[in-house]
BAZA-951048 format. One record per residue (C-alpha): x, y, z; residue in one letter. Coordinates in steps of 0.001 Angstrom, whole numbers. Layout:
c1 / c2 / c3 / resn
X / Y / Z / a
...
END
This chain:
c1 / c2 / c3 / resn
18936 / -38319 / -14393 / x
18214 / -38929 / -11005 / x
19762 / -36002 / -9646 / x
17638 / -34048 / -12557 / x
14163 / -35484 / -11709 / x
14801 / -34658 / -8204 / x
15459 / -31151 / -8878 / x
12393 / -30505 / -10814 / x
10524 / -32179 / -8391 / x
11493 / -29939 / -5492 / x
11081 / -27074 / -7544 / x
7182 / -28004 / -8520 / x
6726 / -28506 / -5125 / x
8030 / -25268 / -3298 / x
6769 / -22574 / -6579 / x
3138 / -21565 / -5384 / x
455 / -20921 / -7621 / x
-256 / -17126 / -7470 / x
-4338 / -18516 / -6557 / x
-2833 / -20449 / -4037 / x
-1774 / -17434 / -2155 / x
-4750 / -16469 / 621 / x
-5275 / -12523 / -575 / x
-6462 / -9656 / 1507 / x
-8426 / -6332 / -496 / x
-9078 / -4775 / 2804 / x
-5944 / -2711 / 2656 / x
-5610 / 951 / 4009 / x
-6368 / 2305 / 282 / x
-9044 / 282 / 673 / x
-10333 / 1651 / 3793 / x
-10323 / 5296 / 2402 / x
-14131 / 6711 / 2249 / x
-13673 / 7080 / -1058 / x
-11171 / 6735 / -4041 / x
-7964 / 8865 / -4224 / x
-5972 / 8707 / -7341 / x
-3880 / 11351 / -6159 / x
-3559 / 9541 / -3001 / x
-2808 / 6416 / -5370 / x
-88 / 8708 / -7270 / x
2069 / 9023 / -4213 / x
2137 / 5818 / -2809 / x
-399 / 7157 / 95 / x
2580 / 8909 / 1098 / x
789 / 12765 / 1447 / x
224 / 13096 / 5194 / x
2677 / 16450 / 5231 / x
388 / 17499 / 2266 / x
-2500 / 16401 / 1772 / x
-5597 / 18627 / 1125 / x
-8962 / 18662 / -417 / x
-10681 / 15271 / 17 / x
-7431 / 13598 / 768 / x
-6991 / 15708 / 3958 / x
-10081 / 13988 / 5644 / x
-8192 / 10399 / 5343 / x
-4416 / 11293 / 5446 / x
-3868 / 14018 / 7488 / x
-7367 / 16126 / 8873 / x
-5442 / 18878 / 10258 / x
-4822 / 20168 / 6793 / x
-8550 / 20067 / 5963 / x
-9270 / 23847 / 4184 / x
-5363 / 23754 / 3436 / x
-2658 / 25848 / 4186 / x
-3503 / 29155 / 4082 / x
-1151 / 32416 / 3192 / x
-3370 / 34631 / 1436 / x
-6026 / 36262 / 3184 / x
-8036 / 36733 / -36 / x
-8430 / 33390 / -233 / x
-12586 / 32865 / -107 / x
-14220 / 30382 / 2214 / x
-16023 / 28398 / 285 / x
-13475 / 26189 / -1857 / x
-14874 / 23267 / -2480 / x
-18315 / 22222 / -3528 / x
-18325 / 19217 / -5190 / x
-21196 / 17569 / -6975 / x
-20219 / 15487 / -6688 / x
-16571 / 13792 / -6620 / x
-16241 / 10854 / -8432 / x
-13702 / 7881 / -8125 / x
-12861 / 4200 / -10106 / x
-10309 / 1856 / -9540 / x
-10139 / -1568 / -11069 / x
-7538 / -4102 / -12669 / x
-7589 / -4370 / -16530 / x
-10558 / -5019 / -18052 / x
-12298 / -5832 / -14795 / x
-14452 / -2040 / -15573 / x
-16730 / -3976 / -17426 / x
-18493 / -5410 / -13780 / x
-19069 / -2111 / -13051 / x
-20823 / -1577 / -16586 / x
-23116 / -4252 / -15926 / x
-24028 / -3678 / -12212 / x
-24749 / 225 / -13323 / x
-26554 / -1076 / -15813 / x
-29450 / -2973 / -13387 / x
-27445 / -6522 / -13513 / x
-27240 / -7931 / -10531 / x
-24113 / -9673 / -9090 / x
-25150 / -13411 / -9672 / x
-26421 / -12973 / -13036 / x
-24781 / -14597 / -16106 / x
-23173 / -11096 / -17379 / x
-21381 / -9975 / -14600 / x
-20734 / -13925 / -13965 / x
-18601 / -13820 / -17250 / x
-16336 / -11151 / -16001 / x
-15716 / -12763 / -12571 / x
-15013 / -16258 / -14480 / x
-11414 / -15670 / -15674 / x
-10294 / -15656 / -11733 / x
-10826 / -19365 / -12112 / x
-7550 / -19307 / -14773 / x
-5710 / -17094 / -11676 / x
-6659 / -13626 / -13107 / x
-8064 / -11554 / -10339 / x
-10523 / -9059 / -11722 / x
-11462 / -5820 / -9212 / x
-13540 / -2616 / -9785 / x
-14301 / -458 / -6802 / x
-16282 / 3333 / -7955 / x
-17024 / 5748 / -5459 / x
-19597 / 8869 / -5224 / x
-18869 / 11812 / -3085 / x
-20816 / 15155 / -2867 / x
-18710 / 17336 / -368 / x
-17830 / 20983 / 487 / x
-15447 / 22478 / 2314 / x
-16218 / 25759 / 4084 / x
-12752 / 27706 / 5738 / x
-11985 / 24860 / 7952 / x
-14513 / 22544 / 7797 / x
-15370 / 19561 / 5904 / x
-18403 / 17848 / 5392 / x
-20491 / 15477 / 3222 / x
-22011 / 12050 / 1995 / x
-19741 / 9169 / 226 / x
-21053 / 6111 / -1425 / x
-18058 / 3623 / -2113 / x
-18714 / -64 / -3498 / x
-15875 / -3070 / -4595 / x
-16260 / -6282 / -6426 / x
-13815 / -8371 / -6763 / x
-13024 / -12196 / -6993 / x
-10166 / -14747 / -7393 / x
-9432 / -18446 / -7548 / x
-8642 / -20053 / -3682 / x
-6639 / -23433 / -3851 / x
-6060 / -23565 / 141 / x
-9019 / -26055 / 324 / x
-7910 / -30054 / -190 / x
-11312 / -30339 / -1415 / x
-10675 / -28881 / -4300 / x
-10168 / -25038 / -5665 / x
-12857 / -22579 / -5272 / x
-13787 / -19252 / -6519 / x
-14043 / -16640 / -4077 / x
-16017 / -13906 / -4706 / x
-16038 / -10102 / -2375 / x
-19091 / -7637 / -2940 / x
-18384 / -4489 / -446 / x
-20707 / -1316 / -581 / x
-20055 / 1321 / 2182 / x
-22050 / 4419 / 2465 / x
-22524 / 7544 / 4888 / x
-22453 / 11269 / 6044 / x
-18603 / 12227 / 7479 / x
-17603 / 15494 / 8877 / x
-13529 / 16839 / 9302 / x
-12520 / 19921 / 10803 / x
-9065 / 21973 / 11543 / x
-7917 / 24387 / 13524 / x
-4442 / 26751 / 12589 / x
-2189 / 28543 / 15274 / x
-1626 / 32466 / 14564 / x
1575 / 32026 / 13228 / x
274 / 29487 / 10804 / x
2810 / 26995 / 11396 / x
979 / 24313 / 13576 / x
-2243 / 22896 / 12440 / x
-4334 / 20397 / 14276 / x
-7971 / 18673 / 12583 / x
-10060 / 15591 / 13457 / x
-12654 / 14072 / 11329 / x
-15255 / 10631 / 11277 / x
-17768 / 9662 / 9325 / x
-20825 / 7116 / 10448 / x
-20651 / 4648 / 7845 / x
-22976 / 1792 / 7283 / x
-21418 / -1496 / 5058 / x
-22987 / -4262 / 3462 / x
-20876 / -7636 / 2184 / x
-21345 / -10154 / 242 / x
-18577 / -13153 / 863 / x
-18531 / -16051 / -288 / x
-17002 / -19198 / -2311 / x
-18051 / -21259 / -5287 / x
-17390 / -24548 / -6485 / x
-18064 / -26075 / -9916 / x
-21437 / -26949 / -9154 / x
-22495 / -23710 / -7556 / x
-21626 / -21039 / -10212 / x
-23283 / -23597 / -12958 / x
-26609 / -21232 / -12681 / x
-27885 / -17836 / -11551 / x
-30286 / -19725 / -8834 / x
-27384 / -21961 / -7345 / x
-24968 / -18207 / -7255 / x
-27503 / -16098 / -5732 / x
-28624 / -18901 / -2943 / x
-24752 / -18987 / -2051 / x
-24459 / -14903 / -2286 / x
-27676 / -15052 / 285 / x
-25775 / -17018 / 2488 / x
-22721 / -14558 / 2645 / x
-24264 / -11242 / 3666 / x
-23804 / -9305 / 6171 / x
-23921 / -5501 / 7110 / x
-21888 / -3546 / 10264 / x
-22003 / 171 / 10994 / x
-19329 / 1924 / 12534 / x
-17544 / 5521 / 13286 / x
-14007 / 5564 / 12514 / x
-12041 / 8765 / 13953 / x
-8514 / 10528 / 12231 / x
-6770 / 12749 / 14086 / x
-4337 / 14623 / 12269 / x
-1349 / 17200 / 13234 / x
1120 / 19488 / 10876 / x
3912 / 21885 / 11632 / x
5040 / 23808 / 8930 / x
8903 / 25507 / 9278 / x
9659 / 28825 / 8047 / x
12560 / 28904 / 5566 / x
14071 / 28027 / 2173 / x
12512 / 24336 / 1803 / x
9770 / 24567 / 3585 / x
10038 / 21228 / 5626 / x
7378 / 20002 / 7615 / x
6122 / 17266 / 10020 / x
3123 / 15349 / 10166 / x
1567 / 12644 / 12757 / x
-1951 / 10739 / 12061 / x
-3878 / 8226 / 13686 / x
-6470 / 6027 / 11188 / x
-9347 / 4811 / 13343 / x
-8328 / 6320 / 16549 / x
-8692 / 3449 / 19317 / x
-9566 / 758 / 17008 / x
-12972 / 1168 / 14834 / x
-15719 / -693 / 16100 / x
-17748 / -2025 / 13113 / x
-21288 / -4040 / 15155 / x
-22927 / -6802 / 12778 / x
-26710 / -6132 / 11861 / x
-26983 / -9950 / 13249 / x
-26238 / -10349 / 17146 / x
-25109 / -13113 / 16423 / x
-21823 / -12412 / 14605 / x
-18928 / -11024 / 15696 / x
-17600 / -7041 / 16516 / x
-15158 / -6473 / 13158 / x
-12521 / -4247 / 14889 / x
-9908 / -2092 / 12005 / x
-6930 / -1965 / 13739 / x
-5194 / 1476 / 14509 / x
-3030 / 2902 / 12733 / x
-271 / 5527 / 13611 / x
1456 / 7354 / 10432 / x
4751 / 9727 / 10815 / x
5577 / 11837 / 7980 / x
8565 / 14456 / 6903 / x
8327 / 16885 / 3581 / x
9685 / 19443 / 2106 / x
8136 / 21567 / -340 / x
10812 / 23940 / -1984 / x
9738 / 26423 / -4806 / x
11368 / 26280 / -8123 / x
11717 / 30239 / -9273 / x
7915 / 30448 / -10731 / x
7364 / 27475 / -12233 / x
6044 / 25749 / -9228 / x
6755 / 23505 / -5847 / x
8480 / 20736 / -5390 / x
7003 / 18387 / -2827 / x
9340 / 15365 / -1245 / x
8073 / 13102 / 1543 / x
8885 / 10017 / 3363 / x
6634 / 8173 / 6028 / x
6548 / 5801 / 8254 / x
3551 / 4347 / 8409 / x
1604 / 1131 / 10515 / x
3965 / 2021 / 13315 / x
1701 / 142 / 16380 / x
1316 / -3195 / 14093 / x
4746 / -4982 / 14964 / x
3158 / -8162 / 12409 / x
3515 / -5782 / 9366 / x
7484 / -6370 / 8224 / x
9412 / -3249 / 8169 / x
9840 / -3321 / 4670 / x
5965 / -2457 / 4282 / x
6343 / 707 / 6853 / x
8267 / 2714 / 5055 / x
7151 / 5133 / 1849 / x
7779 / 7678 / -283 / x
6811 / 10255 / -2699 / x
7727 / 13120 / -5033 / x
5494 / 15566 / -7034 / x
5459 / 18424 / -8550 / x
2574 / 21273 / -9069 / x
2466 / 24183 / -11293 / x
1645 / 27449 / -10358 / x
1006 / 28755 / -6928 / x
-1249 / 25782 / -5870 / x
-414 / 22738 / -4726 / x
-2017 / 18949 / -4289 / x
-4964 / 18165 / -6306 / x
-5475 / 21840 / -6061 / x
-2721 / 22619 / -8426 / x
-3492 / 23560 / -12510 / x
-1174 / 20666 / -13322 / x
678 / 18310 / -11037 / x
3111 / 15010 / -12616 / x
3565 / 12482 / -8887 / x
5480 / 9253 / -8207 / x
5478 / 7209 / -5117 / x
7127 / 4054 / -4116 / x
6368 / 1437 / -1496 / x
7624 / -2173 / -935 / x
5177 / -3059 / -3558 / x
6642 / -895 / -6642 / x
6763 / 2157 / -7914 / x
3240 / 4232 / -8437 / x
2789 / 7210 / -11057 / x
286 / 9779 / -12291 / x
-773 / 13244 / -13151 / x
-3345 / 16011 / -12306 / x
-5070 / 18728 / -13806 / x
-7320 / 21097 / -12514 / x
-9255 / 23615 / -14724 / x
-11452 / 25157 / -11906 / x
-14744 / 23616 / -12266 / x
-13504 / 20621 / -13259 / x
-10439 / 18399 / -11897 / x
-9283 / 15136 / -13345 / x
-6867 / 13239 / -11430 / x
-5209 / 9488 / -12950 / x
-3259 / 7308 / -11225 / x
-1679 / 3881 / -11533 / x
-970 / 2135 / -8093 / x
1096 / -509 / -6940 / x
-261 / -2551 / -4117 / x
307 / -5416 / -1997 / x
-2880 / -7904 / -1266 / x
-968 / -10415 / 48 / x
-2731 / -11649 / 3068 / x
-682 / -11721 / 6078 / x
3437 / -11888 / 5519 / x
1957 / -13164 / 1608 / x
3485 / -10834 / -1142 / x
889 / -10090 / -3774 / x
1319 / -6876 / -6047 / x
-1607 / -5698 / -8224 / x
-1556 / -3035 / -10187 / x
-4878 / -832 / -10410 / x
-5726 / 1795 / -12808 / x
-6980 / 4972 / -10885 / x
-9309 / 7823 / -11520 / x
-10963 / 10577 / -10221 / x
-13771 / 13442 / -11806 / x
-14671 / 16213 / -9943 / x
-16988 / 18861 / -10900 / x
-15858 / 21710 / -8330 / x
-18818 / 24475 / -8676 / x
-17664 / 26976 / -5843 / x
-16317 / 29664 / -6907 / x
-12966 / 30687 / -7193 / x
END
């Protein structure tokens, strides 16, 4: 009996509470000027083909694509704009209620965030994004905000709820450049963004009332602007499959992000180095097959190995490819599970739907949440 009580005992004490678990939602999806759910699809695993919006982020020197057809126009893109949601189950219905005029600490959206105190996590992130892209060059305005909250029992005064309010906005600019032969393709694009944050953590008696939430949320803000830089390269092989290499550096140096207030600290996002290898082999007419495997974080010798490495499959239909493509099924896989979704693109409008795995475990932490994914884009240039 003993031997029993002693067992159970050792068990309680070494099985964590998920809430006890610090979490991090700044991830590299995260980071992305806007929401990708094709992106999402593969696992982020598209630097060797990426294009459209997800060139600017994953691999600039594709930005205005591959090109092989000389009647291709110029003007591609023109989107008006390009619209993105992600969010755990349910958790949407924040984003109802902030659209709808209510603001973060009132008692509506308050009753969405609440469940995080029984260790749900609820997250909605929606991004806006009129862009073109002209030939080669890229260029527009994103708006990109995230709420999200979840229960914190690292504090032996008792458990809190903590509580994340993000909203990022500004003008970016990507460009690329192609060698004669088409085969190596080099691009580089930034954006100046500007982001405001709300941070903060509540205890019983300070989420009792919409005065005691916002005084705590007024406490929490902050705002930083920065400039982050991608550099991208591609070369492209001639022959059967098609492979292809891919290098990228996310925020080039180290992005810089200076506090409004003096006062608070530089908030430097680490660089970060991604490798990739893909082959894109045509099935008869049907359409291409596109297989690639990265290595990603490559500088960042904290991030375990198992968390470098991913991969991704997907096929397109027809003679396009990537988010381009009249129909596309994808599936990528990273330490933190297997991804999944589909595309289709009917000219002026594109739908894209995704559901991600990720990891938001803080440090060596393992956290998976799953996030449903989409995208709307209403595409008026003409093809």
């Amino acid at each position: 009996m003993r031997k029993l009580t002693g067992l159970i005992l050792a068990l309680s004490l070494s099985s964590t509470p998920l809430w006890a678990v610090p979490l991090d939602f700044g991830t590299s999806f995260d980071n992305a000027p806007w929401i990708g759910a094709r992106a999402a699809a593969l696992g982020q695993a598209l630097s060797p083909n990426a294009n459209g919006l997800d060139a600017f982020y994953y691999n600039p020197a594709l930005i205005g694509g591959l090109r092989e057809k000389s009647d291709k126009p110029y003007l591609t893109h023109l989107f008006v704009p390009y619209i993105g949601n992600a969010s755990e189950d349910g958790s949407n219905k924040i984003l109802t209620q902030q659209l709808g005029g209510e603001k973060l600490q009132s008692d509506e959206v308050w009753s969405q965030l609440s469940p995080a105190w029984n260790g749900d996590r609820p997250y909605t992130a929606l991004s806006l994004t009129p862009v073109f892209i002209f030939n080669r060059l890229m260029a527009g305005y994103t708006y990109k905000s995230r709420t999200n909250a979840y229960r914190d029992d690292e504090d032996p005064a008792g458990s809190k709820l903590h509580v994340e309010s993000r909203m990022m906005s500004g003008p970016f600019l990507g460009f690329s450049a192609v060698a004669p032969k088409q085969d190596f393709y080099l691009g580089v694009s930034a954006a100046y963004l500007k982001t405001s944050t709300m941070d903060a953590d509540f205890d019983q008696a300070a989420w009792a009332s919409e005065a005691t939430r916002k005084a705590v949320f007024d406490t929490g803000k902050m705002s930083y602007e920065g400039m982050p830089i991608n550099i991208g390269t591609h070369y492209r092989f001639q022959n059967l499959l098609r492979p292809s290499i891919s290098a990228v550096i996310n925020d080039m140096g180290g992005t810089r992000y200076s506090p409004s207030d003096k006062s608070k600290d530089t908030q430097i996002q680490e660089e970060r180095l991604t490798l990739g290898l893909g082959i894109s082999p045509q099935i008869k007419s049907a359409g291409t097959l596109h297989v690639t495997v990265e290595a990603t974080n490559l500088a960042q010798h904290a991030v375990p190995s198992r968390d470098k490495i991913r991969a991704s499959t997907e096929f397109t239909f027809g003679d396009r490819y990537g988010a381009d493509s009249g129909g596309s099924l994808r599936l990528g896989y990273t330490s933190a599970g297997v991804s999944y979704g589909a595309g289709v693109n009917m000219g002026i409008l594109a739908i894209q739907m995704a559901s991600f795995a990720e990891d938001i475990g803080a440090k060596t932490d393992r956290v998976i949440q799953r996030k449903s994914v989409i995208n709307i884009g209403i595409n008026i240039a003409d093809y």
